[in-house]
mmJSON file of the N, C-alpha and C atoms, coordinates in Angstrom:
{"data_MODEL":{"atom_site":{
"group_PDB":["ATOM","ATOM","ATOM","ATOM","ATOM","ATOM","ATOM","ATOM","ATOM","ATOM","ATOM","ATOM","ATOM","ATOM","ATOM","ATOM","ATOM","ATOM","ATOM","ATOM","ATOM","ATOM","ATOM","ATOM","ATOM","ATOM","ATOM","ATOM","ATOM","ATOM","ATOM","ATOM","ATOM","ATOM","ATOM","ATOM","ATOM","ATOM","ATOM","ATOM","ATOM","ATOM","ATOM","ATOM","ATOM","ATOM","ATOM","ATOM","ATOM","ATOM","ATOM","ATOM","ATOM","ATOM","ATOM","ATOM","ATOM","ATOM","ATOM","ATOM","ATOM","ATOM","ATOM","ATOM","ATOM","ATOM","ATOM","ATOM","ATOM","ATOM","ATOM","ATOM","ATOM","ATOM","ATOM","ATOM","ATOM","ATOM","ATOM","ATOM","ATOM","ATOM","ATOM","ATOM","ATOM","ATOM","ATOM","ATOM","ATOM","ATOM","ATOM","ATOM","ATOM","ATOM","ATOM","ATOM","ATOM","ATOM","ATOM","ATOM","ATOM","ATOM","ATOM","ATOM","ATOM","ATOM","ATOM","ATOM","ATOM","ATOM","ATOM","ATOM","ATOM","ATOM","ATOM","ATOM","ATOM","ATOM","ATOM","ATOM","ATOM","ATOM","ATOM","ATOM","ATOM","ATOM","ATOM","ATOM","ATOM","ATOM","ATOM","ATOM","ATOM","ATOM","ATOM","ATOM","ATOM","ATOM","ATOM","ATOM","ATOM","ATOM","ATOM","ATOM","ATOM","ATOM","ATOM","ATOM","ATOM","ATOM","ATOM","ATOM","ATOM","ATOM","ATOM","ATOM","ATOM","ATOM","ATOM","ATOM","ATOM","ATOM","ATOM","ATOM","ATOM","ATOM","ATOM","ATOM","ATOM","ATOM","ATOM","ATOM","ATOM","ATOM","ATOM","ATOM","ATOM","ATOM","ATOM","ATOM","ATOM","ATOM","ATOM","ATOM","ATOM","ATOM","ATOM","ATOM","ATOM","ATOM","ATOM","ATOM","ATOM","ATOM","ATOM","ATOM","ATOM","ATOM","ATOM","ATOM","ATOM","ATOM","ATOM","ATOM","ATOM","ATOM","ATOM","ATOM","ATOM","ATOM","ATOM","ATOM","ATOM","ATOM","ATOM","ATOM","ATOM","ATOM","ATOM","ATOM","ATOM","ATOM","ATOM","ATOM","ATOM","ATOM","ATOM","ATOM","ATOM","ATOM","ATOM","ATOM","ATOM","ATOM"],
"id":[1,2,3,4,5,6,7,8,9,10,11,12,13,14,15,16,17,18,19,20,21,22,23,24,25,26,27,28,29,30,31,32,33,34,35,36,37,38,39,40,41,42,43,44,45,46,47,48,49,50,51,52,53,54,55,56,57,58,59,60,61,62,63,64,65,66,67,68,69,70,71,72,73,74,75,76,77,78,79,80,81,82,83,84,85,86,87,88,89,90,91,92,93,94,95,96,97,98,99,100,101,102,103,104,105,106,107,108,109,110,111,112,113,114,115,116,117,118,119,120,121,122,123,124,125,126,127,128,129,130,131,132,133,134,135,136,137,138,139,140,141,142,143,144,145,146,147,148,149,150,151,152,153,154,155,156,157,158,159,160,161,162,163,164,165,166,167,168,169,170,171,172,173,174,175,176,177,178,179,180,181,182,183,184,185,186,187,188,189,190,191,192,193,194,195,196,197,198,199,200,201,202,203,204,205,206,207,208,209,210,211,212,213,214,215,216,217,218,219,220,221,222,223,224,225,226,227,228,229,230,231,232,233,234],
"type_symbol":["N","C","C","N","C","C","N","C","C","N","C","C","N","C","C","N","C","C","N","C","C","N","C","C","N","C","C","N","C","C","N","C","C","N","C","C","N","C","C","N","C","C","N","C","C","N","C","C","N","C","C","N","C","C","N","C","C","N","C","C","N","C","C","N","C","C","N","C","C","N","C","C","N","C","C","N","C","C","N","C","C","N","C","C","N","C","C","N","C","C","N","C","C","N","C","C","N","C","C","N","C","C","N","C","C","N","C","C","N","C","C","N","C","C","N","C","C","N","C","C","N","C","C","N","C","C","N","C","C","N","C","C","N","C","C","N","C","C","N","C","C","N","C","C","N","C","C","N","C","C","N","C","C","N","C","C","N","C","C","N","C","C","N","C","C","N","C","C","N","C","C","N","C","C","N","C","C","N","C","C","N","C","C","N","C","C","N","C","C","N","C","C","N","C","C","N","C","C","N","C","C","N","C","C","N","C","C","N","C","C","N","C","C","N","C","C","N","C","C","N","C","C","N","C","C","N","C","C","N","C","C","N","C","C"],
"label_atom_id":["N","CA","C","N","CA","C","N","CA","C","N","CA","C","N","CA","C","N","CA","C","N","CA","C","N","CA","C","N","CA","C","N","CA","C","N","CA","C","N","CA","C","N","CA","C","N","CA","C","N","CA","C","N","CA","C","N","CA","C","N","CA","C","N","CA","C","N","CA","C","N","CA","C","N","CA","C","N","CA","C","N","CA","C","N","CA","C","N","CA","C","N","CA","C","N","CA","C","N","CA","C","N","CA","C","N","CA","C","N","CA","C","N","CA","C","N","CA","C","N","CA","C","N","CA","C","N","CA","C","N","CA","C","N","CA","C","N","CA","C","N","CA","C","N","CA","C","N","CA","C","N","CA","C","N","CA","C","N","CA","C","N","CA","C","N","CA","C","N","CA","C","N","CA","C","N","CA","C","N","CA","C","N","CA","C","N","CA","C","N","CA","C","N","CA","C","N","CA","C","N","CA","C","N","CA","C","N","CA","C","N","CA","C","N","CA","C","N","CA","C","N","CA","C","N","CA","C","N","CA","C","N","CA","C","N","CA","C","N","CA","C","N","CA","C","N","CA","C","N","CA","C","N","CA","C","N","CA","C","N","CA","C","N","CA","C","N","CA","C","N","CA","C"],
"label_alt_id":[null,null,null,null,null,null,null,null,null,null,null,null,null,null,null,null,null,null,null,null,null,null,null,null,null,null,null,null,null,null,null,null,null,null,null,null,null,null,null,null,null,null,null,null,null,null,null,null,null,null,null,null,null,null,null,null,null,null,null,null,null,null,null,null,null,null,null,null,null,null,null,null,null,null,null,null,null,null,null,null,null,null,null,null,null,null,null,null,null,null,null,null,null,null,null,null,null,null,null,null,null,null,null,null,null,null,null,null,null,null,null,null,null,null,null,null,null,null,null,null,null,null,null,null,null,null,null,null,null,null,null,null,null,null,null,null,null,null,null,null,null,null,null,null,null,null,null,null,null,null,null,null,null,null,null,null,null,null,null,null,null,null,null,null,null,null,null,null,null,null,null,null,null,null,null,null,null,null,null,null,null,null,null,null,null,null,null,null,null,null,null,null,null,null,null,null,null,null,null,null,null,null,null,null,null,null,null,null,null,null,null,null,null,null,null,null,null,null,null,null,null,null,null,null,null,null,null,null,null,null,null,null,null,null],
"label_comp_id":["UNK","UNK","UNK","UNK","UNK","UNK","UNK","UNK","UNK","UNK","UNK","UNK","UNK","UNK","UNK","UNK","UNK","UNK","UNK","UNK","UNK","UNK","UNK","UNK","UNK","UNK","UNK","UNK","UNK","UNK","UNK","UNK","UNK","UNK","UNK","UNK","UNK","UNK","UNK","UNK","UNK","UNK","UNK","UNK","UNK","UNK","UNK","UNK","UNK","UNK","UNK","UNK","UNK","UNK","UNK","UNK","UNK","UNK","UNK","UNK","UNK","UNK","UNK","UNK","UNK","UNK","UNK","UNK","UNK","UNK","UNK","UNK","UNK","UNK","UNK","UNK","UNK","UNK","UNK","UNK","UNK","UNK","UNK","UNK","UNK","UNK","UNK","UNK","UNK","UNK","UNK","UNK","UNK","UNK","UNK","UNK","UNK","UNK","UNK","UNK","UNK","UNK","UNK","UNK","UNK","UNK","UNK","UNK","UNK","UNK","UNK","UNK","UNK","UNK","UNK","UNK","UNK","UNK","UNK","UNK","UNK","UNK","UNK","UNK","UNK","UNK","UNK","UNK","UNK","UNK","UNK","UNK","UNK","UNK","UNK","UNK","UNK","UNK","UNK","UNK","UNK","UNK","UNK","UNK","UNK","UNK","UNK","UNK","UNK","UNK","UNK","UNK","UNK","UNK","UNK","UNK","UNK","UNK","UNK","UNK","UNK","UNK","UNK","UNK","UNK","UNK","UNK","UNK","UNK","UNK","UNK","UNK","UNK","UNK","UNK","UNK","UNK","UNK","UNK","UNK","UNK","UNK","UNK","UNK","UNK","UNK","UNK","UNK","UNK","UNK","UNK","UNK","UNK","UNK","UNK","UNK","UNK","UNK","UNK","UNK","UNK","UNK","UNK","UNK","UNK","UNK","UNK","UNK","UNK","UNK","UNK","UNK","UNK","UNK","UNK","UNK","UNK","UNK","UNK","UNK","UNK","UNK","UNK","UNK","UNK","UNK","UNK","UNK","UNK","UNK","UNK","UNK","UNK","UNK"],
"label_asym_id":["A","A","A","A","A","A","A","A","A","A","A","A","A","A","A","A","A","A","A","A","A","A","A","A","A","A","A","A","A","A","A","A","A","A","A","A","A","A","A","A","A","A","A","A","A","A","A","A","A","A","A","A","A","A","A","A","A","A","A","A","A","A","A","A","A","A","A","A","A","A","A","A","A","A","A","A","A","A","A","A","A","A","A","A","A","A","A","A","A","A","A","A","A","A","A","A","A","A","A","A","A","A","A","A","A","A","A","A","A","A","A","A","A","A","A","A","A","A","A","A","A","A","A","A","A","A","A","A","A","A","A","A","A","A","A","A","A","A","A","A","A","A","A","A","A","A","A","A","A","A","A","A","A","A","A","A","A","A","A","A","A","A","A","A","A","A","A","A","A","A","A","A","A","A","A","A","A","A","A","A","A","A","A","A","A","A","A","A","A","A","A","A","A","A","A","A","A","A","A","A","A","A","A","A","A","A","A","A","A","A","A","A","A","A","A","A","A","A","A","A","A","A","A","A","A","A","A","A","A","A","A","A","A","A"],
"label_entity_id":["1","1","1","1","1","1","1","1","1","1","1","1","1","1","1","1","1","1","1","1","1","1","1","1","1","1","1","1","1","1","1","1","1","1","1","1","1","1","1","1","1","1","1","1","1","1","1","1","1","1","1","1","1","1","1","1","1","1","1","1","1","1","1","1","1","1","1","1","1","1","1","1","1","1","1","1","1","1","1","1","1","1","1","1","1","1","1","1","1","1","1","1","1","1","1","1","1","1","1","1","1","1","1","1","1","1","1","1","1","1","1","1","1","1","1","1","1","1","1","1","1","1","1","1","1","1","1","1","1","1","1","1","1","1","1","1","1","1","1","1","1","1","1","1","1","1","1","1","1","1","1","1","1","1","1","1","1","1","1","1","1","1","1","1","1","1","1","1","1","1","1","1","1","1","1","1","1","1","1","1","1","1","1","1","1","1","1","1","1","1","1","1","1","1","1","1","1","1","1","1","1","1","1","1","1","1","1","1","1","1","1","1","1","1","1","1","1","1","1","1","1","1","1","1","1","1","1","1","1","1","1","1","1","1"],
"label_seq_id":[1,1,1,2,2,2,3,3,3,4,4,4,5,5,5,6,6,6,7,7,7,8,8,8,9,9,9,10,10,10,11,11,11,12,12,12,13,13,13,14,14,14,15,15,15,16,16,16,17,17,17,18,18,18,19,19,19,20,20,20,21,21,21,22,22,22,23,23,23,24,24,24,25,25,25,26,26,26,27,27,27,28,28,28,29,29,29,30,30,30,31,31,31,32,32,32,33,33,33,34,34,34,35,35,35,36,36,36,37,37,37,38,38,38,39,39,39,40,40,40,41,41,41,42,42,42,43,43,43,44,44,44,45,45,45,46,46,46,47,47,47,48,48,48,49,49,49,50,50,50,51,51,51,52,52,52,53,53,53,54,54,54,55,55,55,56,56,56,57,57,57,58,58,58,59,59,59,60,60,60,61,61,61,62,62,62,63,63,63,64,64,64,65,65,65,66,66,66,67,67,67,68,68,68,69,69,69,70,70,70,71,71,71,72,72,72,73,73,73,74,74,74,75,75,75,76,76,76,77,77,77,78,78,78],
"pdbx_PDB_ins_code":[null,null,null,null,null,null,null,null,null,null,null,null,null,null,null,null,null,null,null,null,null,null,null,null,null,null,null,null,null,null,null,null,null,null,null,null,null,null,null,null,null,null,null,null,null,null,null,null,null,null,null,null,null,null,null,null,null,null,null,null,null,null,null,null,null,null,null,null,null,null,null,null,null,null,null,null,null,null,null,null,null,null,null,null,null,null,null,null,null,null,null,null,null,null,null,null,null,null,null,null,null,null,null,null,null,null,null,null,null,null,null,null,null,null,null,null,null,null,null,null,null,null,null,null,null,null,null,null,null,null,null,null,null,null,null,null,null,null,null,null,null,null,null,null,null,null,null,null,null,null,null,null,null,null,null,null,null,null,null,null,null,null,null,null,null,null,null,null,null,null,null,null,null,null,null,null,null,null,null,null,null,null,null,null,null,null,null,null,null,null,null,null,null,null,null,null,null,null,null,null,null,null,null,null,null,null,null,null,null,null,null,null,null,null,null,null,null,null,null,null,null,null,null,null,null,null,null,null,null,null,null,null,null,null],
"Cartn_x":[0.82,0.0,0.867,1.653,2.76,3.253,3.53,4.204,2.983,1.638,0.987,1.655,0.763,1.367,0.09,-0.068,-0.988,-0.628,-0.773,-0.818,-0.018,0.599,1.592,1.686,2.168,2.088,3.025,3.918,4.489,4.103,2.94,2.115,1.073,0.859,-0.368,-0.092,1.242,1.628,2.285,2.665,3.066,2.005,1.082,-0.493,-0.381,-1.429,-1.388,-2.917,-2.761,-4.213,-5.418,-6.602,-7.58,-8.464,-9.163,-10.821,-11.41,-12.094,-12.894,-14.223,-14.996,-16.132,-17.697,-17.989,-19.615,-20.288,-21.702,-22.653,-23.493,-23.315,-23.535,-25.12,-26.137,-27.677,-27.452,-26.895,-27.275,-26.837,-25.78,-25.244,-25.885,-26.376,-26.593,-25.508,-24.37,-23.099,-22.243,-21.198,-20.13,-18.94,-18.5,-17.513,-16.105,-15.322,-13.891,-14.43,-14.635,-14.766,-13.341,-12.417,-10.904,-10.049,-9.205,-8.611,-7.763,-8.329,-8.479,-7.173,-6.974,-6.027,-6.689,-6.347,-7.683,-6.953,-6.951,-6.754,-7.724,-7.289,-8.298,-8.911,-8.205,-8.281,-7.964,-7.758,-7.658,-7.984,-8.288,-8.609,-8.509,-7.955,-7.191,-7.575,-8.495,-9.401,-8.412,-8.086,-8.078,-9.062,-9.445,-9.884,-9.821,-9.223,-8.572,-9.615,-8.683,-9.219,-10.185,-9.763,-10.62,-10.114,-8.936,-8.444,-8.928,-9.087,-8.643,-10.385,-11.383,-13.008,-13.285,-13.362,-13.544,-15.391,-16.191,-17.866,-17.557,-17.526,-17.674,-19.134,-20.206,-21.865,-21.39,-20.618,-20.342,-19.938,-18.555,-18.468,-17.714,-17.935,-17.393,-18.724,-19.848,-20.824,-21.031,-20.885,-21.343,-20.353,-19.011,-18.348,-17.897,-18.266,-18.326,-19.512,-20.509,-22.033,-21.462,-20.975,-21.301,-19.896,-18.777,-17.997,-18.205,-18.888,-19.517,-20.766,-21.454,-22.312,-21.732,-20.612,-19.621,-18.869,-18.75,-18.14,-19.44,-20.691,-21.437,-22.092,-23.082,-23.655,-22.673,-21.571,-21.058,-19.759,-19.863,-18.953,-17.441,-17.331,-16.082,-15.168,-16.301,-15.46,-15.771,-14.933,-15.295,-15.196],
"Cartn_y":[-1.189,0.0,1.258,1.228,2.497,2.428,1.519,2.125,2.789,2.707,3.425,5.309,5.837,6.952,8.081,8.098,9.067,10.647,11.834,12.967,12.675,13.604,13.735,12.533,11.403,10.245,10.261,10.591,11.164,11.657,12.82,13.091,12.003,11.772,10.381,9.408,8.962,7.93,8.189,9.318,9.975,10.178,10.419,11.262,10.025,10.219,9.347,9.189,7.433,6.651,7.39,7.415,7.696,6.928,7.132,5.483,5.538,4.724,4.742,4.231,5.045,4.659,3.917,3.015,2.639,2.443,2.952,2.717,1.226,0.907,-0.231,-0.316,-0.756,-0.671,-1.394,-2.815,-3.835,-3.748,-2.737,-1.674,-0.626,0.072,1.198,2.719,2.147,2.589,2.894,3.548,3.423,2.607,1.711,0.887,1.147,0.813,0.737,-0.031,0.7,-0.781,-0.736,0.061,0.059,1.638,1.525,2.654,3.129,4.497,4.79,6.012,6.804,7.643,8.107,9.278,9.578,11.073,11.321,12.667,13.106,13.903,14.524,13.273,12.125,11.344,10.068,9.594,7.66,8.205,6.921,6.54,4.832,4.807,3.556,3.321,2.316,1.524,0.015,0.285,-1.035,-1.69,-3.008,-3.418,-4.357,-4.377,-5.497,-7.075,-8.244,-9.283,-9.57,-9.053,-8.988,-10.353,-10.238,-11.512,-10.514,-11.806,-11.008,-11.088,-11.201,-10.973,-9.937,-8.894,-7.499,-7.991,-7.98,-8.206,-9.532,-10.081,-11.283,-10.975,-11.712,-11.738,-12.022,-12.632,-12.79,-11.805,-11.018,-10.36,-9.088,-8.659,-7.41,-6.758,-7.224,-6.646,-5.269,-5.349,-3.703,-2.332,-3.16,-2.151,-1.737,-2.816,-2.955,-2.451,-2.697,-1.8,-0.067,0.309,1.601,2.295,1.898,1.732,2.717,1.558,1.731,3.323,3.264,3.768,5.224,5.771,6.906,7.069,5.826,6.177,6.661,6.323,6.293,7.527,7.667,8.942,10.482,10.517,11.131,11.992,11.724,12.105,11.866,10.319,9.707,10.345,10.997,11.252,10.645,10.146,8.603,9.651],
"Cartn_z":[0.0,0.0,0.0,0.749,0.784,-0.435,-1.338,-2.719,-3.765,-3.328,-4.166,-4.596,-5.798,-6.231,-5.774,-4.524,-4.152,-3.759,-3.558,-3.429,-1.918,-1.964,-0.196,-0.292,-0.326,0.252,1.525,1.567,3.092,3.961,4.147,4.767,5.206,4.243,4.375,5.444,5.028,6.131,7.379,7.254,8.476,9.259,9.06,9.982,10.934,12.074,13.39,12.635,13.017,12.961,13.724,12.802,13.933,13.91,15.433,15.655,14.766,14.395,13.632,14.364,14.886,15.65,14.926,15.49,14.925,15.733,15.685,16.518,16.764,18.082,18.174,18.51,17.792,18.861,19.505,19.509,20.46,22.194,22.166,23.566,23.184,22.358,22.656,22.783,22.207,22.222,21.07,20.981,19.997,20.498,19.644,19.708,18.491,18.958,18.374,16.891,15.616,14.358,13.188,13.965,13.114,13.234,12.758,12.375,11.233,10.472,9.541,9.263,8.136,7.59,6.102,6.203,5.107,4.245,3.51,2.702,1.876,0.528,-0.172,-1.393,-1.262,-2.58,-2.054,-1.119,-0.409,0.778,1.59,2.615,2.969,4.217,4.387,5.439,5.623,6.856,7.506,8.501,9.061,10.009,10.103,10.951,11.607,12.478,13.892,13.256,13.806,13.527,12.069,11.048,10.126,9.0,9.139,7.868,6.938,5.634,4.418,4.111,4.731,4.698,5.648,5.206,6.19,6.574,5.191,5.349,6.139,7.422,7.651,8.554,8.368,8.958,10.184,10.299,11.968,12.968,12.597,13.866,12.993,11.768,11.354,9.708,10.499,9.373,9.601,11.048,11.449,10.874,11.204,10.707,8.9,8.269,6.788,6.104,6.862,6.525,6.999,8.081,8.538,7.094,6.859,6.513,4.875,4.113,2.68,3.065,4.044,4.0,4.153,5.043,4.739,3.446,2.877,1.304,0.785,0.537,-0.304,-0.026,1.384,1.392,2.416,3.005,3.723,2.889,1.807,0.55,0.913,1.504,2.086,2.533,3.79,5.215,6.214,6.787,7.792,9.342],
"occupancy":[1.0,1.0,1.0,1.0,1.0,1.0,1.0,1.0,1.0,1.0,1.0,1.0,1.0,1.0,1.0,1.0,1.0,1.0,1.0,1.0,1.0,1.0,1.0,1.0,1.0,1.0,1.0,1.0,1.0,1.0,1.0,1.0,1.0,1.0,1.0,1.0,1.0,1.0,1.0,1.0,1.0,1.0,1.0,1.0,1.0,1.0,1.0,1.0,1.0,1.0,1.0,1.0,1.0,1.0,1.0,1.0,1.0,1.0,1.0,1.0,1.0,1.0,1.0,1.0,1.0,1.0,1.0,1.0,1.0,1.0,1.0,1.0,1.0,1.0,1.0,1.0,1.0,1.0,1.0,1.0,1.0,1.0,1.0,1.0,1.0,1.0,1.0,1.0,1.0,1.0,1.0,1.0,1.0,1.0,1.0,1.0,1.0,1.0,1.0,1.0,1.0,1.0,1.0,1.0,1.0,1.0,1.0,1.0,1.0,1.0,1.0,1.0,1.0,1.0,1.0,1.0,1.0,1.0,1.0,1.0,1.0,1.0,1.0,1.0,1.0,1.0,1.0,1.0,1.0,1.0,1.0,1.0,1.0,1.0,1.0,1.0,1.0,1.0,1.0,1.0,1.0,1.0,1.0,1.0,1.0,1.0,1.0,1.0,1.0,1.0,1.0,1.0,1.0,1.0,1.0,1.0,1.0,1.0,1.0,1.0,1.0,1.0,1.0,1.0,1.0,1.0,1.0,1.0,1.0,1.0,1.0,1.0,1.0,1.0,1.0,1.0,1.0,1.0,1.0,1.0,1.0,1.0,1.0,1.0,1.0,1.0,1.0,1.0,1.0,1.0,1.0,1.0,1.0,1.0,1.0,1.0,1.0,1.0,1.0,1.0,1.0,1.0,1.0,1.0,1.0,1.0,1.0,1.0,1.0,1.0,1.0,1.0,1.0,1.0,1.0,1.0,1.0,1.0,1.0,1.0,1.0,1.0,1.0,1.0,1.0,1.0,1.0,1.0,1.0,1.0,1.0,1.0,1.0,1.0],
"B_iso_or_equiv":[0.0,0.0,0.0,0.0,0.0,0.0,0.0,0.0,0.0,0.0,0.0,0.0,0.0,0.0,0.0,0.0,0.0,0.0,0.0,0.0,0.0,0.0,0.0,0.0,0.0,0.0,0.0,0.0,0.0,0.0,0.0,0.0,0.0,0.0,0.0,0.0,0.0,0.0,0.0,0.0,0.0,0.0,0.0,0.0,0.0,0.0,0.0,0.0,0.0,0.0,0.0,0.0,0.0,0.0,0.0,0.0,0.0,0.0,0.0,0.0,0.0,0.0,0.0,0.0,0.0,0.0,0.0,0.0,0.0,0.0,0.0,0.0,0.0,0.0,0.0,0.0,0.0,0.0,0.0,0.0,0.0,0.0,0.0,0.0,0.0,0.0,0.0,0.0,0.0,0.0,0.0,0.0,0.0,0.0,0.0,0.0,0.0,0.0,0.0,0.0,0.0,0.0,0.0,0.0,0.0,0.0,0.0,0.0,0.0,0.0,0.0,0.0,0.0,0.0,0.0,0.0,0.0,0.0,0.0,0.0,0.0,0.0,0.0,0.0,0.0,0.0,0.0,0.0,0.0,0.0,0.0,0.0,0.0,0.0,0.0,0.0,0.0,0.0,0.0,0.0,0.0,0.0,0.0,0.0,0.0,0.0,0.0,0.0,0.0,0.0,0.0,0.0,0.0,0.0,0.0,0.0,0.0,0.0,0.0,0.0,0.0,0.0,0.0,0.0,0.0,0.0,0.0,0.0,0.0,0.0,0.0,0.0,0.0,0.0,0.0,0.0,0.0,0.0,0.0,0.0,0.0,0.0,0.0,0.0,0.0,0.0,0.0,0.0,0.0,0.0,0.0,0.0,0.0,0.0,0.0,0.0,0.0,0.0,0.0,0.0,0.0,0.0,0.0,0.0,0.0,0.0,0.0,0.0,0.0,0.0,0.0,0.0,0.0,0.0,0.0,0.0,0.0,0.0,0.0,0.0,0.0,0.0,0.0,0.0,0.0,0.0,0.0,0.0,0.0,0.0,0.0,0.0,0.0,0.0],
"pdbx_formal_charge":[null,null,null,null,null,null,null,null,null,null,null,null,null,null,null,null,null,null,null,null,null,null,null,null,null,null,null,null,null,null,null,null,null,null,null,null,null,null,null,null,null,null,null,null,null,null,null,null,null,null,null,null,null,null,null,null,null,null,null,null,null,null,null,null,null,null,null,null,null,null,null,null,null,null,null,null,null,null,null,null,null,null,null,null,null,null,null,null,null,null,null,null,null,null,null,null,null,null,null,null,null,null,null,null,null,null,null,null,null,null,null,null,null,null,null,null,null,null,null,null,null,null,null,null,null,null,null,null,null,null,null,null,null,null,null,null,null,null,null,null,null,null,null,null,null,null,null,null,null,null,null,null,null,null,null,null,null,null,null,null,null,null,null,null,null,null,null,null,null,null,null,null,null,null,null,null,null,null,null,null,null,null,null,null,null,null,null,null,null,null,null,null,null,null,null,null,null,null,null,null,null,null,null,null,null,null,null,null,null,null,null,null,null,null,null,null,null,null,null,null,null,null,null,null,null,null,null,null,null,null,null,null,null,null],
"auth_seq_id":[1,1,1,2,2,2,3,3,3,4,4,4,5,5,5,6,6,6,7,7,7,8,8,8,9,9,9,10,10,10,11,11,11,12,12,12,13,13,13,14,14,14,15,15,15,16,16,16,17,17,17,18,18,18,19,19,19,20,20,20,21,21,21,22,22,22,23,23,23,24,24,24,25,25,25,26,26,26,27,27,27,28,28,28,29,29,29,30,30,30,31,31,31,32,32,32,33,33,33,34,34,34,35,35,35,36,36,36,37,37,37,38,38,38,39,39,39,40,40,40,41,41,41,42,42,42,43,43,43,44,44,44,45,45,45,46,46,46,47,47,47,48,48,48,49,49,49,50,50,50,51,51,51,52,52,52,53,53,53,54,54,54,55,55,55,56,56,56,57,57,57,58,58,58,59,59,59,60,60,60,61,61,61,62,62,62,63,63,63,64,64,64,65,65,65,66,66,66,67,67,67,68,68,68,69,69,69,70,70,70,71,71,71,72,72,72,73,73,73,74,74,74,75,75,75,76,76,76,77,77,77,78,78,78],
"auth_comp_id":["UNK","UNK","UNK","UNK","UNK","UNK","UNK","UNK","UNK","UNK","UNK","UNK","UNK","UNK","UNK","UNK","UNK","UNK","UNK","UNK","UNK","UNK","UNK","UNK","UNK","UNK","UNK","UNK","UNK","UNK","UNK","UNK","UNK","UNK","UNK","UNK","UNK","UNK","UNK","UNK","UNK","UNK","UNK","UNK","UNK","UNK","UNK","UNK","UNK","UNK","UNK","UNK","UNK","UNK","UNK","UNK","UNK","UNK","UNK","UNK","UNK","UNK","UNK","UNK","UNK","UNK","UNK","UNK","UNK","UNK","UNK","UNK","UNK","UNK","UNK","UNK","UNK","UNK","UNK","UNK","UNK","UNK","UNK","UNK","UNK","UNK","UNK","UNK","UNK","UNK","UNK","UNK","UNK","UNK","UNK","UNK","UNK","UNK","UNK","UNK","UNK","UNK","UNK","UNK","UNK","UNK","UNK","UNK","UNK","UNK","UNK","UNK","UNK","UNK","UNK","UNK","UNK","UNK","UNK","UNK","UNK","UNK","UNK","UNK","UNK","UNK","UNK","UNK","UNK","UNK","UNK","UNK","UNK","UNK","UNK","UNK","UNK","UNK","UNK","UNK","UNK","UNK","UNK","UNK","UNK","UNK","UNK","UNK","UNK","UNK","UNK","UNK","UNK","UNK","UNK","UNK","UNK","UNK","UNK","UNK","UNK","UNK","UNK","UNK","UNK","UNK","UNK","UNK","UNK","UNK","UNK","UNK","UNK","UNK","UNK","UNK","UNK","UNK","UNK","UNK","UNK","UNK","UNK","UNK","UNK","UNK","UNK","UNK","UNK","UNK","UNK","UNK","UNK","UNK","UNK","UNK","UNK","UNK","UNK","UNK","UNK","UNK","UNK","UNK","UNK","UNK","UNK","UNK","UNK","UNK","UNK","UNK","UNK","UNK","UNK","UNK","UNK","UNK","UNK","UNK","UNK","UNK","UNK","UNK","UNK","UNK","UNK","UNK","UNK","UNK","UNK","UNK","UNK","UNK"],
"auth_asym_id":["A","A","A","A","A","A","A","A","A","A","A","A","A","A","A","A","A","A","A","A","A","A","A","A","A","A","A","A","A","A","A","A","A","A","A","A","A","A","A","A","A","A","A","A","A","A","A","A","A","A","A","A","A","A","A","A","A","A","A","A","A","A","A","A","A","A","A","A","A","A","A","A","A","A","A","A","A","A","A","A","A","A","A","A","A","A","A","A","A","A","A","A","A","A","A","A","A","A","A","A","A","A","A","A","A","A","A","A","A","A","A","A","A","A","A","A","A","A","A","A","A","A","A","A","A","A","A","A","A","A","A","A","A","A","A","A","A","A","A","A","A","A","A","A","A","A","A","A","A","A","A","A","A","A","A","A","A","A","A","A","A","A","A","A","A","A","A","A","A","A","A","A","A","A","A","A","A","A","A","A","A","A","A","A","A","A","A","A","A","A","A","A","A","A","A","A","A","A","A","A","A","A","A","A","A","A","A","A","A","A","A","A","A","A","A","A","A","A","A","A","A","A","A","A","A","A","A","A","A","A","A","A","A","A"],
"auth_atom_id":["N","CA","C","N","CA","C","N","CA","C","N","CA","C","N","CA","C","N","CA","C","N","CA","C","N","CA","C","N","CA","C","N","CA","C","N","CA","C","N","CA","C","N","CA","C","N","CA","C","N","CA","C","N","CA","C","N","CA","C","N","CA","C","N","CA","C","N","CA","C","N","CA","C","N","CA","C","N","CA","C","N","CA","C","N","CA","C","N","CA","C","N","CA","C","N","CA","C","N","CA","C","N","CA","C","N","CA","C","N","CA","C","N","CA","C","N","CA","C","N","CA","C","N","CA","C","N","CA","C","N","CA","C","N","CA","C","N","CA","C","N","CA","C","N","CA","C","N","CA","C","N","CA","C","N","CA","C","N","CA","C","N","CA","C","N","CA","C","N","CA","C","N","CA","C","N","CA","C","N","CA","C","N","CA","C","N","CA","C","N","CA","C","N","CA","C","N","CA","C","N","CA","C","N","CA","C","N","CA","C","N","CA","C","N","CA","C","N","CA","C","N","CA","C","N","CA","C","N","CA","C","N","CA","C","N","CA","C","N","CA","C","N","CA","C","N","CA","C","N","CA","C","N","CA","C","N","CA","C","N","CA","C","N","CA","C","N","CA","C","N","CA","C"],
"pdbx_PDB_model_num":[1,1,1,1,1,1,1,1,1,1,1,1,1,1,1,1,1,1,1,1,1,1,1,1,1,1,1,1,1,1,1,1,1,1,1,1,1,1,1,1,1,1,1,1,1,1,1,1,1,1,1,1,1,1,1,1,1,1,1,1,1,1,1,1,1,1,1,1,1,1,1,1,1,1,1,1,1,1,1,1,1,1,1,1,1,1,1,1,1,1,1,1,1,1,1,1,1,1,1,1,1,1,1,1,1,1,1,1,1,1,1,1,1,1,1,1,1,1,1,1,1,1,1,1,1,1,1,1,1,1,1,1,1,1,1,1,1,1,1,1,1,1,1,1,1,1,1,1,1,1,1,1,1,1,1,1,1,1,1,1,1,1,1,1,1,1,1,1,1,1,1,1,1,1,1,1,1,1,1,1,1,1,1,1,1,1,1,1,1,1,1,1,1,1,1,1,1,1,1,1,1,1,1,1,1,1,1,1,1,1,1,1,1,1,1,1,1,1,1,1,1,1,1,1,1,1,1,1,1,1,1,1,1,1]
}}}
């Protein structure tokens, strides 16, 4: 990923990770669903225990649904 040809890319990877929060209904809460790095043109999601199936129905839908749904309607700002 670091050899991509993105804008600042030094900046990019230099920046400090930030939470990436999702709302949990089933607490009623926000929970930890990864941590992210973001500029004017990428954005780079990690998410703990994910393997190489981020959508897994089991224990990382929440954060793959909330995820897409900031790309799609939030004009991919997480």
């Amino acid at each position: 990923m670091r050899q991509l040809d993105i804008p600042d890319k030094e900046a990019f990877w230099g920046q400090a990770r930030k939470l990436y929060k999702v709302y949990d209904e089933a607490i009623g809460t926000t929970v930890t669903g990864g941590y992210y790095r973001q500029n004017s043109v990428f954005n780079f999601l990690t998410v703990p225990k994910a393997g190489h199936f981020v959508p897994n129905w089991t224990n990382n839908y929440k954060v793959t649904l909330a995820f897409l749904k900031d790309m799609m309607f939030n004009n991919g700002q997480l």
